[in-house]
Wavefront OBJ file of the C-alpha trace (Angstrom):
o trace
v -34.559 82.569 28.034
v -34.647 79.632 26.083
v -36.224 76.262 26.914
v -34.846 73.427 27.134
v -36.022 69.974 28.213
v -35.409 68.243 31.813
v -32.858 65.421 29.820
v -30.780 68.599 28.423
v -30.329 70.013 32.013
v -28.729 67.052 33.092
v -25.307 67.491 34.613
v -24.700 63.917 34.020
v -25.133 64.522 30.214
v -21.955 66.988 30.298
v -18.337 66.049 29.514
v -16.749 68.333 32.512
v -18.805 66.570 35.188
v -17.175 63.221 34.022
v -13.746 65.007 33.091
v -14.195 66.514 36.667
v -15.399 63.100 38.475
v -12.191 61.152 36.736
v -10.383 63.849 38.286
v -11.505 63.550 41.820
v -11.663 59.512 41.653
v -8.013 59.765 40.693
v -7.444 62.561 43.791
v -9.080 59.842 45.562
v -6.819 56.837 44.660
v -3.863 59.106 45.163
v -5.139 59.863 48.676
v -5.664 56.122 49.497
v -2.141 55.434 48.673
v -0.911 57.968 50.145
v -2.603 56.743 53.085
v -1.388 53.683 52.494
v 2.299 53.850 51.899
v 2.980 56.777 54.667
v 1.784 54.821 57.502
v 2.136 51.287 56.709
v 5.488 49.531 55.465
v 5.664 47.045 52.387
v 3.740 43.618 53.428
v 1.666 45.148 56.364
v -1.461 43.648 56.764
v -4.733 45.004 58.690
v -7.309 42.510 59.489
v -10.624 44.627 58.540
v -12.917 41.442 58.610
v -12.714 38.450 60.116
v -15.257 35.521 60.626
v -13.515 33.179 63.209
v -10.043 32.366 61.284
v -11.678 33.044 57.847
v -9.855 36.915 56.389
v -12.907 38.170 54.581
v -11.404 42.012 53.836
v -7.444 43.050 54.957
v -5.225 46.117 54.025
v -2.367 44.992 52.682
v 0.554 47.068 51.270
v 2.167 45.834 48.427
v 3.619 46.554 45.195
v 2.819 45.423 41.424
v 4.588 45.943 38.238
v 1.988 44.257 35.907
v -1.831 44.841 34.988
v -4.538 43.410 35.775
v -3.883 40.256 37.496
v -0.360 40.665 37.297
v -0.446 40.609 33.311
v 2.374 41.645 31.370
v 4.677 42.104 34.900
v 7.788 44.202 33.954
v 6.691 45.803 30.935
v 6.802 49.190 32.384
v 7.166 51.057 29.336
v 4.342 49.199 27.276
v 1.957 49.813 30.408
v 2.721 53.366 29.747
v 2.502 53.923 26.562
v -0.944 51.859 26.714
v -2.312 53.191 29.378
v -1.266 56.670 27.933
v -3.234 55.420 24.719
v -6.534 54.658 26.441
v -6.293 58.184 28.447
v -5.806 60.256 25.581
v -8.358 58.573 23.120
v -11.003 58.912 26.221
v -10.170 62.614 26.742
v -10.253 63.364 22.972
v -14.064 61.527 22.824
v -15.307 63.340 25.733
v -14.000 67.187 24.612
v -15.001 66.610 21.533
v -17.773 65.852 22.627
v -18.450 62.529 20.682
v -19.961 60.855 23.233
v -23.225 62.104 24.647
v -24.890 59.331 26.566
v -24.736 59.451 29.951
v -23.909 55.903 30.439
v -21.294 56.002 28.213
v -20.160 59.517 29.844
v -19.673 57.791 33.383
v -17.828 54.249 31.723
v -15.347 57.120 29.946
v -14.873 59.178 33.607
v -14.438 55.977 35.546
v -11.712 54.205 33.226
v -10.298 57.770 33.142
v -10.073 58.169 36.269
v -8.925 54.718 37.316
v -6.225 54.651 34.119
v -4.649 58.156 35.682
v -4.149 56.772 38.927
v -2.364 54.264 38.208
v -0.214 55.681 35.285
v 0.854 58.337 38.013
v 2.075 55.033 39.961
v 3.786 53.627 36.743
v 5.986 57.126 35.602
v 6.540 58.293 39.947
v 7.055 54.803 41.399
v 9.533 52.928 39.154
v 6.703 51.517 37.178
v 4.981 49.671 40.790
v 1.277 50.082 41.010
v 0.553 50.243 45.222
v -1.958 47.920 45.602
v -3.998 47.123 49.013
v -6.946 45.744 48.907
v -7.231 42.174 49.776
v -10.165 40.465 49.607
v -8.909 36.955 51.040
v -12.126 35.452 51.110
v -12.021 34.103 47.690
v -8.370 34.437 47.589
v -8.653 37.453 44.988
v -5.773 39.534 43.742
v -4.657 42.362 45.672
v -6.255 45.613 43.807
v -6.717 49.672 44.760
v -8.869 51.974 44.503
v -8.007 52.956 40.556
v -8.743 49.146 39.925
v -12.024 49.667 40.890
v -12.736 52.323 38.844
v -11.636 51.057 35.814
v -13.402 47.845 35.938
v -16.589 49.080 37.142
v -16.179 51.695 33.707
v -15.071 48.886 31.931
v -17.973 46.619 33.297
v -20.642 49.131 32.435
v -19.326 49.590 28.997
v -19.701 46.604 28.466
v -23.311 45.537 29.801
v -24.399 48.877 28.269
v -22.447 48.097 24.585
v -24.324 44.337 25.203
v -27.624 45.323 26.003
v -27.371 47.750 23.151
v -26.935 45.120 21.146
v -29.471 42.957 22.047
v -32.085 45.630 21.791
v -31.253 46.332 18.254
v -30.914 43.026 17.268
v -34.822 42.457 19.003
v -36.296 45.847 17.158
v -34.440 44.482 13.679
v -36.123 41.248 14.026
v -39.506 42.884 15.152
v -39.504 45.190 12.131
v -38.412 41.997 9.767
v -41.788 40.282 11.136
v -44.006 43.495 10.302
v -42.543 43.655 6.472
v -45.402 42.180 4.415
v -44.444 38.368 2.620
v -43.835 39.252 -1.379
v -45.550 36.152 -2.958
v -42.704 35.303 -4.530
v -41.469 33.968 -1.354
v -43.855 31.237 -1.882
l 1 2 3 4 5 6 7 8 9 10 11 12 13 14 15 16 17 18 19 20 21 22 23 24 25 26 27 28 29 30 31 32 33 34 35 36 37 38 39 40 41 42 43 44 45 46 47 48 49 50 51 52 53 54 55 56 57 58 59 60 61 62 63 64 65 66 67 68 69 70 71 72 73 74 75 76 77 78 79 80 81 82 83 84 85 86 87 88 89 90 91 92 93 94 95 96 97 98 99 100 101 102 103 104 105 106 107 108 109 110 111 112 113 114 115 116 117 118 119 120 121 122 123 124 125 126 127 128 129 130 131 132 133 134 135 136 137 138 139 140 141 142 143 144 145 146 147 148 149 150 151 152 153 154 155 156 157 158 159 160 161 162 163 164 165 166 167 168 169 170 171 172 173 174 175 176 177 178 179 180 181 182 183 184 185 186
């Protein structure tokens, strides 16, 4: 019996949990639209919340055939092949196991799993994303539950890559101050 640390234990340290959690976030996505699209028609709305007249949080069905914010609309075939891009270069980093960090682990499963759900929208539907989340309040664009994923991966990738960066930037300048002055520097 060998023995190994607490940190090594970890299932959040291993590649098939995240694998396995991009998996089930895109099951989920697929379930919401599926929800979604077999009981609503296009441009159905459900008031969720509602202060008054103010539309804080509705369900409503509709269809997009852009990114994020409507970017590049009706370049199916470029969102594809992108999207394909991002999917395979994340699945070849996490079985080959080149990342490690748990962190970085869950960023990889939630773009994953966000980026599959959606591309199974692009190749099944045409190249329409269903989207239905409206959060009217501050008159937001319409997202789903894949969008959600991928920019909260995307989001912690980034504050994680940032803070990163900060911290070694810090610990170089720390370790600059500790070097002792040449007198030549005089």
């Amino acid at each position: 019996m060998g023995v190994h640390s607490e940190k090594d234990k970890s299932i959040f340290r291993s590649q098939y949990f995240w694998l396995a959690a991009a998996a089930l976030l895109a099951g989920v996505d697929r379930a919401t639209k599926f929800l979604v699209t077999n009981n609503m028609r296009l441009k159905d709305k459900i008031e969720l919340i509602k202060f008054g007249d103010t539309e804080v949080l509705n369900i409503y069905y509709c269809l997009n055939n852009g990114a994020a914010f409507s970017r590049l609309s009706g370049h199916r075939i470029l969102l594809i092949v992108l999207t394909s891009a991002i999917i395979l270069c994340l699945l070849y980093l996490l079985l080959s196991k080149r990342v490690s960090r748990p962190v970085y682990l869950a960023s990889a499963g939630l773009i994953l799993g966000g980026g599959v759900g959606n591309l199974i929208d692009r190749i099944f539907n045409g190249g329409l994303v269903v989207d239905f989340i409206d959060f009217s309040l501050i008159n937001f664009p319409i997202f789903n539950f894949a969008d959600i994923c991928a920019v909260c991966g995307a989001g912690l990738l980034l504050i994680t890559v940032a803070s990163d960066e900060i911290r070694e930037f810090v610990r170089k300048k720390k370790a600059g101050k500790s070097k002792p002055r040449d007198n030549n520097d005089e």
